[in-house]
C-alpha positions in Angstrom: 95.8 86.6 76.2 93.4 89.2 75.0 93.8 91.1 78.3 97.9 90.9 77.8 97.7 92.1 74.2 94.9 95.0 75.0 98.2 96.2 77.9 100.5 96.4 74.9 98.6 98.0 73.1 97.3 100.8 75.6 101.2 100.7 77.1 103.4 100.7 74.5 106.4 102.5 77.1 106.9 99.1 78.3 107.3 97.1 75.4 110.0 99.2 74.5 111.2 98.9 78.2 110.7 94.8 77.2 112.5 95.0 74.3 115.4 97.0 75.6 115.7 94.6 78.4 115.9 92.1 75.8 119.0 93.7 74.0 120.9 94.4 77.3 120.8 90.6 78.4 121.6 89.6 75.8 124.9 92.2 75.5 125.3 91.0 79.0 125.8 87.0 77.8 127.9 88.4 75.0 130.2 90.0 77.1 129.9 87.6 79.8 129.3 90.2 82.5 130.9 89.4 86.1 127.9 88.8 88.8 128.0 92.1 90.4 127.1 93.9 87.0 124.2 91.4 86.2 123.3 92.5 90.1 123.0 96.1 88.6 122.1 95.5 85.1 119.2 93.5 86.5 118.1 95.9 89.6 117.8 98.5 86.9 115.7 96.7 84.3 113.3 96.5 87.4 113.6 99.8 88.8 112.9 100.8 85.1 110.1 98.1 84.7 108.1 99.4 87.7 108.5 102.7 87.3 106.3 102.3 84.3 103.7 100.0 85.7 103.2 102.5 88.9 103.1 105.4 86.1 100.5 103.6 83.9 98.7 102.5 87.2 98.8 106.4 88.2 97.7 107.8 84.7 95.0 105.0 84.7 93.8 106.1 88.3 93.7 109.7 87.4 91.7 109.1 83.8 89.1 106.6 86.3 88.8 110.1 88.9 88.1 112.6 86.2 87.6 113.1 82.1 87.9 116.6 82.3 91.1 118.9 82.5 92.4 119.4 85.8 95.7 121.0 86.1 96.1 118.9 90.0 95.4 115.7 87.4 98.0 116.9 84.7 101.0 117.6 88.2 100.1 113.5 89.2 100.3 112.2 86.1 104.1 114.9 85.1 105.2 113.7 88.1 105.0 110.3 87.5 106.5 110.3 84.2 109.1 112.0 85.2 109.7 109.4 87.9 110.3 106.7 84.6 112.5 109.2 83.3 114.4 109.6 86.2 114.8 105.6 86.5 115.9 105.3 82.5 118.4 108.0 83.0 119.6 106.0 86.4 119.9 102.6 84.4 121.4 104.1 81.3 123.9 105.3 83.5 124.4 102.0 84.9 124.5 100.8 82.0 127.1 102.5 80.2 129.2 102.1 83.5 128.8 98.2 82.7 129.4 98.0 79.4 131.1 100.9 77.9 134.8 99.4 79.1 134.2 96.1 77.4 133.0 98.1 73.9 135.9 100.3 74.4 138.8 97.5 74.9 136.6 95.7 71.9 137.2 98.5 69.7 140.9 98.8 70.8 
């Protein structure tokens, strides 16, 4: 438990990952999404999900290989950020394909 809580604390990304997760199922039981969008919904929250472990796995790697500034270091650790941003912006996208109609006929 002490190992799970000393993650959170050192990654907080993903706990905001976890609690947005959270949210979307349950806007997804509330609007009783039809399978193929739980298909997506879900692919996303794990395209999301381990885009953030291999990015804290990579930023952990590169702090292990060096303390000091290297600008090679500062690319690996750019790029894989950039790789979770690329995967939110996929899933928000998903996401608002998913469940923008039912807020929209909601709020006609």
């Amino acid at each position: 438990m002490n190992k799970l809580k000393e993650f959170f604390n050192r990654e907080q990304n993903i706990l905001i990952h976890l609690i947005a997760t959270s949210l979307v199922i349950i806007l997804g039981l509330i609007f009783k999404i039809a399978l193929y969008e739980w298909l997506l919904v879900l692919a996303m929250i794990a395209f999301v999900i381990t885009s953030e472990l291999v990015n804290s796995a990579i930023e952990l790697v590169v702090d292990l290989y060096t303390s000091k500034f290297n600008p090679l270091a500062m690319v690996a650790k750019d790029v894989a950020a950039g790789a979770v941003l690329i995967s939110a912006i996929t899933a928000a996208s998903v996401g608002t394909y998913v469940f923008l109609p039912k807020i929209l006929s909601i709020i006609k």
